[in-house]
MIZA-563577 format. One record per residue: residue in three letters; residue number from 1; x, y, z of N, C-alpha, C in turn. Coordinates in nm, 3 decimals, decimal comma, m for minus. Layout:
<sites>
site r = ALA | k = NUM | nxx = X | nyy = Y | nzz = Z | caxx = X | cayy = Y | cazz = Z | cxx = X | cyy = Y | czz = Z
...
</sites>
This chain:
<sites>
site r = UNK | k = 1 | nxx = 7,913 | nyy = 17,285 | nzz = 3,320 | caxx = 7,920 | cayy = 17,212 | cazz = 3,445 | cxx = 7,827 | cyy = 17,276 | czz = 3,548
site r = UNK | k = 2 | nxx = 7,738 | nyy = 17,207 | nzz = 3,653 | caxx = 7,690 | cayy = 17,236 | cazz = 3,729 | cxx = 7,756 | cyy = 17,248 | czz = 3,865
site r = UNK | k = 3 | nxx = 7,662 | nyy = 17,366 | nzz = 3,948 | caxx = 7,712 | cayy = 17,333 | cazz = 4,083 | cxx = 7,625 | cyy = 17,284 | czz = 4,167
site r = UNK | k = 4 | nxx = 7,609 | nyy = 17,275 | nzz = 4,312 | caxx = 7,525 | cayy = 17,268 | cazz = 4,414 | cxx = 7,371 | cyy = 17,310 | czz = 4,375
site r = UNK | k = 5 | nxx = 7,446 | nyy = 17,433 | nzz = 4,393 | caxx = 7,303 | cayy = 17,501 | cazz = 4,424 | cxx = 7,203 | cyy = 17,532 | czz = 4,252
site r = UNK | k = 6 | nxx = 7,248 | nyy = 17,515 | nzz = 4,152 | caxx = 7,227 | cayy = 17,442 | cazz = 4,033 | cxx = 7,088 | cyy = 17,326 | czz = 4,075
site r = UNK | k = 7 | nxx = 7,161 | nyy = 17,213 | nzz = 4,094 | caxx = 7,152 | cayy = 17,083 | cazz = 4,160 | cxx = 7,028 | cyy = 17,127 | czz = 4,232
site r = UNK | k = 8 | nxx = 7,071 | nyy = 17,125 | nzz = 4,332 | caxx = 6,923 | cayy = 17,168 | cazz = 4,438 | cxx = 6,833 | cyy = 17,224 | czz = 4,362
site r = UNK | k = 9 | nxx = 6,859 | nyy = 17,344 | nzz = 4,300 | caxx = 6,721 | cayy = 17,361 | cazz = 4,235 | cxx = 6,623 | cyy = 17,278 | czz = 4,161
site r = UNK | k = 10 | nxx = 6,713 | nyy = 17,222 | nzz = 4,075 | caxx = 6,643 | cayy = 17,087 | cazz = 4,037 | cxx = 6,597 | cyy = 16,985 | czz = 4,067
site r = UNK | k = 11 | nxx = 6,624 | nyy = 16,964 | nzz = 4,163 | caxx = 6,569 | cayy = 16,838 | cazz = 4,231 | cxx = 6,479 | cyy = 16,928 | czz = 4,331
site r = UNK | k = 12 | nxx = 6,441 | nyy = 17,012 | nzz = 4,332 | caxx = 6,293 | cayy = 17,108 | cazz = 4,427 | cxx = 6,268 | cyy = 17,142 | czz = 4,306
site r = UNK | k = 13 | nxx = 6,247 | nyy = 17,188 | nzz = 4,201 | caxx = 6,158 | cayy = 17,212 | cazz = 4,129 | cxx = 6,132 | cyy = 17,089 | czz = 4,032
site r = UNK | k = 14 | nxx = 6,145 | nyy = 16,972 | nzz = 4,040 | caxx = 6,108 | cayy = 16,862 | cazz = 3,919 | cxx = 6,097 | cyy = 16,744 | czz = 4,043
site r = UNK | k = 15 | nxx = 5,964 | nyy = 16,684 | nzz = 3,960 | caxx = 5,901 | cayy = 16,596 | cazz = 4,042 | cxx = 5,975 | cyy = 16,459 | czz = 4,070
site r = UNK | k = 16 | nxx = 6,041 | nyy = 16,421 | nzz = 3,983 | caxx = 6,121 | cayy = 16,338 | cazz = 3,974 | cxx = 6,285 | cyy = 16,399 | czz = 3,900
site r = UNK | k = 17 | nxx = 6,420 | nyy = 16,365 | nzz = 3,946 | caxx = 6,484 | cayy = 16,379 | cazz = 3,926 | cxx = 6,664 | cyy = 16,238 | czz = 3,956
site r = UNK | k = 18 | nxx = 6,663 | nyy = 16,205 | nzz = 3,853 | caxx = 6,805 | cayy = 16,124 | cazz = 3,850 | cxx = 6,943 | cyy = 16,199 | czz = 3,902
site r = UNK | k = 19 | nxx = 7,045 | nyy = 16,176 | nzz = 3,991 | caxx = 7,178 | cayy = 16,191 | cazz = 3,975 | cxx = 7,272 | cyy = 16,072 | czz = 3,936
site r = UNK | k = 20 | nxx = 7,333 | nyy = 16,092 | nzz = 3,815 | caxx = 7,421 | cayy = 15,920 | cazz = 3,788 | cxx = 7,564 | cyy = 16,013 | czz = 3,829
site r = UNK | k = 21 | nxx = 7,606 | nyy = 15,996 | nzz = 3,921 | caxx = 7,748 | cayy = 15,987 | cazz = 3,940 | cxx = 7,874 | cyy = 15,862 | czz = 3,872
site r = UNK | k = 22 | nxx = 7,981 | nyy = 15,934 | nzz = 3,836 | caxx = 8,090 | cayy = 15,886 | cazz = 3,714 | cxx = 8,169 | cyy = 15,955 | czz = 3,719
site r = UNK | k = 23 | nxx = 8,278 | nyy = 15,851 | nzz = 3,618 | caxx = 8,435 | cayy = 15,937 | cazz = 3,608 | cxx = 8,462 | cyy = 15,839 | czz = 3,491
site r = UNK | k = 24 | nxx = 8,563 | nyy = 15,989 | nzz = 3,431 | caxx = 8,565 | cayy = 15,905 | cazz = 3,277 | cxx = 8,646 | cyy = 15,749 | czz = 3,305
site r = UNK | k = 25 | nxx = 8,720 | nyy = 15,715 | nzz = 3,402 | caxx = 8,846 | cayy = 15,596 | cazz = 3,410 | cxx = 8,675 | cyy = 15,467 | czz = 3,443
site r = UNK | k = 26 | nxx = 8,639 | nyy = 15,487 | nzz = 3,507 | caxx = 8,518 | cayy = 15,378 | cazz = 3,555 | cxx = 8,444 | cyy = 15,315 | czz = 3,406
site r = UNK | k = 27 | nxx = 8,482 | nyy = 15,185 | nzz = 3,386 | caxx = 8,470 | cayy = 15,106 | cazz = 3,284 | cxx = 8,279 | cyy = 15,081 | czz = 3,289
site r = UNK | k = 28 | nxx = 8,256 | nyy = 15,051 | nzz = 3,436 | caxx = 8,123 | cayy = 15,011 | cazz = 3,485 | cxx = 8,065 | cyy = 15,118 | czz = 3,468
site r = UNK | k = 29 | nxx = 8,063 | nyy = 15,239 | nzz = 3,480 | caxx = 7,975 | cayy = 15,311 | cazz = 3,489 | cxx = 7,932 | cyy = 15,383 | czz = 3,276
site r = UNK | k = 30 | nxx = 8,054 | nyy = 15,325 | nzz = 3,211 | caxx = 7,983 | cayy = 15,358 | cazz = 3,079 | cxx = 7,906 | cyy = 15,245 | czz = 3,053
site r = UNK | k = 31 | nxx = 7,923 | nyy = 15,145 | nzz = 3,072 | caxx = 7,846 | cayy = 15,043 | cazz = 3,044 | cxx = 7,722 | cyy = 15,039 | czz = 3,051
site r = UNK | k = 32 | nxx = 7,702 | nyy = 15,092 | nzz = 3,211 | caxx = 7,572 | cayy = 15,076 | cazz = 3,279 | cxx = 7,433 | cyy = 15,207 | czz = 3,201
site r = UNK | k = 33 | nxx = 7,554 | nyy = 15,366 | nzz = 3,206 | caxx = 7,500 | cayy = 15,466 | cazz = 3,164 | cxx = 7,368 | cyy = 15,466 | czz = 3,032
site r = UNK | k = 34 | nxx = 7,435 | nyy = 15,381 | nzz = 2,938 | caxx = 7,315 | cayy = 15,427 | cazz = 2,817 | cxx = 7,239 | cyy = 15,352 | czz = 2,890
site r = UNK | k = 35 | nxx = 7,235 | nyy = 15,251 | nzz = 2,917 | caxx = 7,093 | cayy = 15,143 | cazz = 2,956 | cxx = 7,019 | cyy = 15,171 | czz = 3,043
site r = UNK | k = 36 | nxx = 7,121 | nyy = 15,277 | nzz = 3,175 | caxx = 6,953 | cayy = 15,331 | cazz = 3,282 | cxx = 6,888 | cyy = 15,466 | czz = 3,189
site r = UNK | k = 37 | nxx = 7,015 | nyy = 15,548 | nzz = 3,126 | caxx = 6,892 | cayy = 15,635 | cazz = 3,059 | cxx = 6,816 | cyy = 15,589 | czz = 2,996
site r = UNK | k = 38 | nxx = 6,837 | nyy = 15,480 | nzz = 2,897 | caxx = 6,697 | cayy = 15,462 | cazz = 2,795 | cxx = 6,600 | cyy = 15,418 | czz = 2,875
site r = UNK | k = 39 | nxx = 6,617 | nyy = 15,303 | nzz = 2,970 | caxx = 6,533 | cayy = 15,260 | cazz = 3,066 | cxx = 6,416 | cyy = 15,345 | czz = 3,137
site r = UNK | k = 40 | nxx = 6,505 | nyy = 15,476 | nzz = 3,177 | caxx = 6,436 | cayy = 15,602 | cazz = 3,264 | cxx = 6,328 | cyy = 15,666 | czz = 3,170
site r = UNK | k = 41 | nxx = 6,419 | nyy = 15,656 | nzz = 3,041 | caxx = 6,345 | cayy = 15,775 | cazz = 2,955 | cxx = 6,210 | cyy = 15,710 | czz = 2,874
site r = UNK | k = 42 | nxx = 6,185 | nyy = 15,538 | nzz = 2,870 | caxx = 6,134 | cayy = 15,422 | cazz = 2,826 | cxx = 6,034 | cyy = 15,445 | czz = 2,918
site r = UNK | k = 43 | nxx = 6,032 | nyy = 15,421 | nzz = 3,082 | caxx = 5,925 | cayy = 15,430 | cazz = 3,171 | cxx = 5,841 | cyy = 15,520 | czz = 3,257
site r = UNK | k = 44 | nxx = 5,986 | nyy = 15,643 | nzz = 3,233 | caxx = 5,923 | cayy = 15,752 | cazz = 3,312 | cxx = 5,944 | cyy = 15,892 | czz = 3,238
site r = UNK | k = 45 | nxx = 5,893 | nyy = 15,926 | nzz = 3,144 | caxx = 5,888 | cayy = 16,011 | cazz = 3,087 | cxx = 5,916 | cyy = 16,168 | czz = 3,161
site r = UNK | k = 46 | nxx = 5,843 | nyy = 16,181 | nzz = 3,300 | caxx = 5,892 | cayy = 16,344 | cazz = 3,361 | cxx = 6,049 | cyy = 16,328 | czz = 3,412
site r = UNK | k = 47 | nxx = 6,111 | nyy = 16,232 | nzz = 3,417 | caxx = 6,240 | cayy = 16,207 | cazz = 3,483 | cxx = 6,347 | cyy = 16,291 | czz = 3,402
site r = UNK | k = 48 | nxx = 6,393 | nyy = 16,419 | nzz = 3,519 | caxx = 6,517 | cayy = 16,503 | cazz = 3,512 | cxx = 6,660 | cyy = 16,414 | czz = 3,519
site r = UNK | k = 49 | nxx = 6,746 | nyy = 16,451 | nzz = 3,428 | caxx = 6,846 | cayy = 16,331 | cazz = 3,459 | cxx = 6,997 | cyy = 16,412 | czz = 3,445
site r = UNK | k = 50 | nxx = 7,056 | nyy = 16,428 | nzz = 3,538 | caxx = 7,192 | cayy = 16,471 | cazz = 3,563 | cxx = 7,272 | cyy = 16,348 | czz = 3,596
site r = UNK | k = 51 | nxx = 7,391 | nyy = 16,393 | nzz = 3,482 | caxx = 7,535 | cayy = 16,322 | cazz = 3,520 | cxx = 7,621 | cyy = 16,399 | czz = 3,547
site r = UNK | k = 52 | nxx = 7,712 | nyy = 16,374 | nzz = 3,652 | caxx = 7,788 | cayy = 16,447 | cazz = 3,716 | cxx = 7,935 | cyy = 16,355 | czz = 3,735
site r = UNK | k = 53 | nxx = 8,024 | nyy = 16,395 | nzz = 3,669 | caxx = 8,190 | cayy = 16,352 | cazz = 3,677 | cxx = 8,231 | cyy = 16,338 | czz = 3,810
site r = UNK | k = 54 | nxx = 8,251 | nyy = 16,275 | nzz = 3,840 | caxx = 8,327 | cayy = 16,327 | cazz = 4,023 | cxx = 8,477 | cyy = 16,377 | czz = 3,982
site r = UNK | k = 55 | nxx = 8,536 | nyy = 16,330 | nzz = 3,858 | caxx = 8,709 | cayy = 16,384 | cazz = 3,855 | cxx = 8,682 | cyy = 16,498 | czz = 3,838
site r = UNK | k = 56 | nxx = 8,574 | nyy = 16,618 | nzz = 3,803 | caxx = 8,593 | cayy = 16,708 | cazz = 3,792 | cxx = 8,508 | cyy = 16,818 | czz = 3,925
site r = UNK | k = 57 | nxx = 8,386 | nyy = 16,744 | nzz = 3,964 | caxx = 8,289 | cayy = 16,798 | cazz = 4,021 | cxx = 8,329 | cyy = 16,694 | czz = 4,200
site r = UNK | k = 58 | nxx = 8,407 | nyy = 16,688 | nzz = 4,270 | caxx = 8,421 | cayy = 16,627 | cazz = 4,391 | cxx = 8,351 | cyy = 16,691 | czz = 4,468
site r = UNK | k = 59 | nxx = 8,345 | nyy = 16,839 | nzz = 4,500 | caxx = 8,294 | cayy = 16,880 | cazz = 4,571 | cxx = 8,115 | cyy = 16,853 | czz = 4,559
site r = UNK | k = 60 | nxx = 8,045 | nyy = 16,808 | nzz = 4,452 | caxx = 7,956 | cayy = 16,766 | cazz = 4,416 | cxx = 7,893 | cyy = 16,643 | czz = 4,497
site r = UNK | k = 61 | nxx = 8,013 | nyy = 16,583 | nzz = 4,457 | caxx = 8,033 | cayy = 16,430 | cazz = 4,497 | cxx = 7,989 | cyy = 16,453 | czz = 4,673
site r = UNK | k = 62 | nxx = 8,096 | nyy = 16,505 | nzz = 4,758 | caxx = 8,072 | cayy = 16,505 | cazz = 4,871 | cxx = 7,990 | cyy = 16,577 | czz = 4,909
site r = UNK | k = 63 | nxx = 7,910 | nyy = 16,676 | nzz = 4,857 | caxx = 7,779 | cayy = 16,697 | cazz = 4,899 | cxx = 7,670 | cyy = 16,598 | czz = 4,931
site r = UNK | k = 64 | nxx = 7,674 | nyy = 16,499 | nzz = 4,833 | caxx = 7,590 | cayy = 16,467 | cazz = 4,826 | cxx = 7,670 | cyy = 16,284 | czz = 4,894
site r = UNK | k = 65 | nxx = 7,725 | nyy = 16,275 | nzz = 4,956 | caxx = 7,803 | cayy = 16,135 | cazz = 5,000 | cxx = 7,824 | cyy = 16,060 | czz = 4,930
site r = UNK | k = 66 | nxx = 7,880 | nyy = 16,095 | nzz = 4,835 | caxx = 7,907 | cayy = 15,961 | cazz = 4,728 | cxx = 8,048 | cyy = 16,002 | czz = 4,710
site r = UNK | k = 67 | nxx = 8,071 | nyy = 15,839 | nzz = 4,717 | caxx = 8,202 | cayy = 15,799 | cazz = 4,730 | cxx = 8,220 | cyy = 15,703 | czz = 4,725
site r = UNK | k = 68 | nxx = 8,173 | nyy = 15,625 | nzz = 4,579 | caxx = 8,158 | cayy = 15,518 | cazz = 4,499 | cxx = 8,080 | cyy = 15,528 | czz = 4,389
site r = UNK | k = 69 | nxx = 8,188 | nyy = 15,461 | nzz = 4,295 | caxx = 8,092 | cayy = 15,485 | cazz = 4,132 | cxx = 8,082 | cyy = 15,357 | czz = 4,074
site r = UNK | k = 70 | nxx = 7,963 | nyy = 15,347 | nzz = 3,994 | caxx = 7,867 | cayy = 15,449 | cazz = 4,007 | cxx = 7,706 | cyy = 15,411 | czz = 4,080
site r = UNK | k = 71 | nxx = 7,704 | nyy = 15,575 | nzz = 4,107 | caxx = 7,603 | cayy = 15,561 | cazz = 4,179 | cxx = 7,476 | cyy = 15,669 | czz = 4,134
site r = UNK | k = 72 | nxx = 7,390 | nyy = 15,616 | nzz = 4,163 | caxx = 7,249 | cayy = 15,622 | cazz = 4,110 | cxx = 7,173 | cyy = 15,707 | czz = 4,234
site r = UNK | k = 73 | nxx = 7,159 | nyy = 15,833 | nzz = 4,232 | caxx = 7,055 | cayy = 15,857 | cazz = 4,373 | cxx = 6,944 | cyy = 15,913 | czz = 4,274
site r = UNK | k = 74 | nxx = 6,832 | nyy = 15,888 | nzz = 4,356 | caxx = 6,716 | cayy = 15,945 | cazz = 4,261 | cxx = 6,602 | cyy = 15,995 | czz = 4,368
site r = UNK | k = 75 | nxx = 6,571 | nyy = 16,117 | nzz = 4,332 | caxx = 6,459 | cayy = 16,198 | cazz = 4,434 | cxx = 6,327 | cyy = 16,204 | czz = 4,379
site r = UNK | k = 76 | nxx = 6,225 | nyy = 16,188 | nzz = 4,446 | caxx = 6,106 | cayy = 16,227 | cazz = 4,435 | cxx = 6,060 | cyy = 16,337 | czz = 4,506
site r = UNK | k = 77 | nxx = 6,009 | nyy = 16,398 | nzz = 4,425 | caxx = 5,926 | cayy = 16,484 | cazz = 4,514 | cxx = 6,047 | cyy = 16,587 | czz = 4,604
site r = UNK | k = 78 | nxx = 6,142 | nyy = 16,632 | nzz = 4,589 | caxx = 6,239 | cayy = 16,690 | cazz = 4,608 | cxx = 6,349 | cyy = 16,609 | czz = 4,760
site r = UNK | k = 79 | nxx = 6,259 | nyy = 16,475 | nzz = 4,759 | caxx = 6,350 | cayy = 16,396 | cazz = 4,881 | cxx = 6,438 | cyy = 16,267 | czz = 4,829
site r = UNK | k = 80 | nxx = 6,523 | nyy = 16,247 | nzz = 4,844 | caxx = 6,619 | cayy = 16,122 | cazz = 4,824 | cxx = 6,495 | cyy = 16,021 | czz = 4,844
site r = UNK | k = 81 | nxx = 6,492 | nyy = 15,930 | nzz = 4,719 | caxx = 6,416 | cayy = 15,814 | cazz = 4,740 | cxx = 6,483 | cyy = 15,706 | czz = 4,749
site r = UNK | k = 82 | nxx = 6,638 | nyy = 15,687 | nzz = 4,701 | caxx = 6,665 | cayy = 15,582 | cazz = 4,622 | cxx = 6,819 | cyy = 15,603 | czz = 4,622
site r = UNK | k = 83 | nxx = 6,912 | nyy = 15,492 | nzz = 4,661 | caxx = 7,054 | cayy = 15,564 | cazz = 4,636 | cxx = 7,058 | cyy = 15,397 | czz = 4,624
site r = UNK | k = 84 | nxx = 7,132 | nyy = 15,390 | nzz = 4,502 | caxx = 7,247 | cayy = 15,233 | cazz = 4,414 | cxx = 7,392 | cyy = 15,292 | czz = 4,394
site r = UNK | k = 85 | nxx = 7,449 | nyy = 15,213 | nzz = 4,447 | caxx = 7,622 | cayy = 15,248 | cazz = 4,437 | cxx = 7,661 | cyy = 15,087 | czz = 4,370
site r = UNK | k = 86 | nxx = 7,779 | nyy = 15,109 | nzz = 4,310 | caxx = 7,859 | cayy = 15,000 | cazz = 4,270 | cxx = 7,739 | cyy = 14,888 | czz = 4,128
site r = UNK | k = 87 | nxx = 7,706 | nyy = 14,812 | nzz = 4,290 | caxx = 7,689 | cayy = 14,709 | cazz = 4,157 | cxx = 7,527 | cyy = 14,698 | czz = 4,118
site r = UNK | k = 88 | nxx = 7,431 | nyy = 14,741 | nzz = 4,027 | caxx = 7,327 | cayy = 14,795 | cazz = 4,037 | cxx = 7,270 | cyy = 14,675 | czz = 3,880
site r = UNK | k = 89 | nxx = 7,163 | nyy = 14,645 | nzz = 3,892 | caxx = 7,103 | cayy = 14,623 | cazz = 3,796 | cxx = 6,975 | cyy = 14,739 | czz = 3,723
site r = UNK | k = 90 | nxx = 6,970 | nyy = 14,773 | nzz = 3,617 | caxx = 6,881 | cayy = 14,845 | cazz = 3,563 | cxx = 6,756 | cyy = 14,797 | czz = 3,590
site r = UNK | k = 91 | nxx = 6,706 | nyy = 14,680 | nzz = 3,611 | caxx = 6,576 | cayy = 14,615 | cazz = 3,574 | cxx = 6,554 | cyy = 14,683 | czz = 3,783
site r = UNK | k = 92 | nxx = 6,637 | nyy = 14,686 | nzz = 3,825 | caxx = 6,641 | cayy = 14,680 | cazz = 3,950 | cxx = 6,584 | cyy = 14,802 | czz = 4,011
site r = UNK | k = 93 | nxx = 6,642 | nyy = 14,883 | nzz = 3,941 | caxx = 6,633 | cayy = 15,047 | cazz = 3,981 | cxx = 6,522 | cyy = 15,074 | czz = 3,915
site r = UNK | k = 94 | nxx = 6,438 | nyy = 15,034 | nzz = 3,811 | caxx = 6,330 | cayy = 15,054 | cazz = 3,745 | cxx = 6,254 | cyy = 14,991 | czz = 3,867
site r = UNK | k = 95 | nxx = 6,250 | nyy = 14,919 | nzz = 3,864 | caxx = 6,190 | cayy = 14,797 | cazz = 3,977 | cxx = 6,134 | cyy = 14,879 | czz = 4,106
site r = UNK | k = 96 | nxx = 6,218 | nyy = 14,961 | nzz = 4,118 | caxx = 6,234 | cayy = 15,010 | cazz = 4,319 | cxx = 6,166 | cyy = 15,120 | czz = 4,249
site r = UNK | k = 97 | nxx = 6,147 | nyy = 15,232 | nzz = 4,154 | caxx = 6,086 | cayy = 15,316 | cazz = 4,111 | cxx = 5,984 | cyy = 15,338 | czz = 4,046
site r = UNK | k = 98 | nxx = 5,927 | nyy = 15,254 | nzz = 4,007 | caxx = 5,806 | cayy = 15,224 | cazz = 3,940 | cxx = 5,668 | cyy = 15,256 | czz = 4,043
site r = UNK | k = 99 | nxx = 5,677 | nyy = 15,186 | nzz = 4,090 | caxx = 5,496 | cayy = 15,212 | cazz = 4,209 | cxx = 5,515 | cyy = 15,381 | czz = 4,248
site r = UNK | k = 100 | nxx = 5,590 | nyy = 15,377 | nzz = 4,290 | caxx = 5,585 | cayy = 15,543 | cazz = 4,352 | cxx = 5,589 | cyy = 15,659 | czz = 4,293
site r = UNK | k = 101 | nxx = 5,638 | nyy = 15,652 | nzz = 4,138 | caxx = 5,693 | cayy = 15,726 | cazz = 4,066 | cxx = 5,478 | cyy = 15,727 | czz = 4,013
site r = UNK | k = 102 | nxx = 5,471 | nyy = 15,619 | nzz = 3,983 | caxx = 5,301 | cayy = 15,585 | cazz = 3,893 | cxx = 5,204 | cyy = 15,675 | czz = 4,011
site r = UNK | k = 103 | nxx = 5,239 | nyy = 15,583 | nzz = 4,132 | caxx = 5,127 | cayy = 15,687 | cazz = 4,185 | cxx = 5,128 | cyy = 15,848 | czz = 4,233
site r = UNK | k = 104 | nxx = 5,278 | nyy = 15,920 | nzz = 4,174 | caxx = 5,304 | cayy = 16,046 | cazz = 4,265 | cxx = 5,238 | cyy = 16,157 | czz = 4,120
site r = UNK | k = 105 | nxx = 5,254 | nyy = 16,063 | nzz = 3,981 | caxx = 5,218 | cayy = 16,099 | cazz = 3,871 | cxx = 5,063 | cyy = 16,136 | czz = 3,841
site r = UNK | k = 106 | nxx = 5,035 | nyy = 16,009 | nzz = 3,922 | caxx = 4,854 | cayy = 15,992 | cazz = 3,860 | cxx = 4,787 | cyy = 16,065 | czz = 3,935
</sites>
């Protein structure tokens, strides 16, 4: 299990980095899970990808304001680019990440 300051490091040292926030009871968030990783791992090959439980890791959770699952924050460049809570489409979140991710790469 990770903590904070774990966390932080990773998202300052990797150019791109995923947080999928979850809990094992959330039906939506297994559903959703395999399909943004393959998606992530399909288009963006440098993408760091942490999942983080909130039933176990809350204090995690409220670090970072989440307080709804699941939710998707994703940093570039060590800044929050991107936060999807609840009801999220994959094609969507690829969608919003694509241009920026291509040109922070190239």
């Amino acid at each position: 299990m990770r903590n904070i300051e774990e966390i932080q490091l990773i998202v300052k040292e990797n150019p791109a980095v995923m947080l999928y926030f979850s809990a094992p009871t959330c039906n939506v968030c297994h559903a959703l899970k395999p399909k943004l990783l393959e998606a992530i791992g399909k288009n963006f090959e440098k993408f760091k990808i942490i999942s983080i439980d909130i039933s176990t890791s809350q204090e995690i959770a409220a670090y970072f304001s989440v307080f709804a699952i699941p939710t998707v924050l994703i940093f570039l460049d060590g800044r929050e680019f991107l936060r999807k809570s609840r009801y999220m489409s994959v094609d969507e979140v690829i969608r919003e990440i694509k241009r920026p991710y291509e040109i922070m790469m190239s």
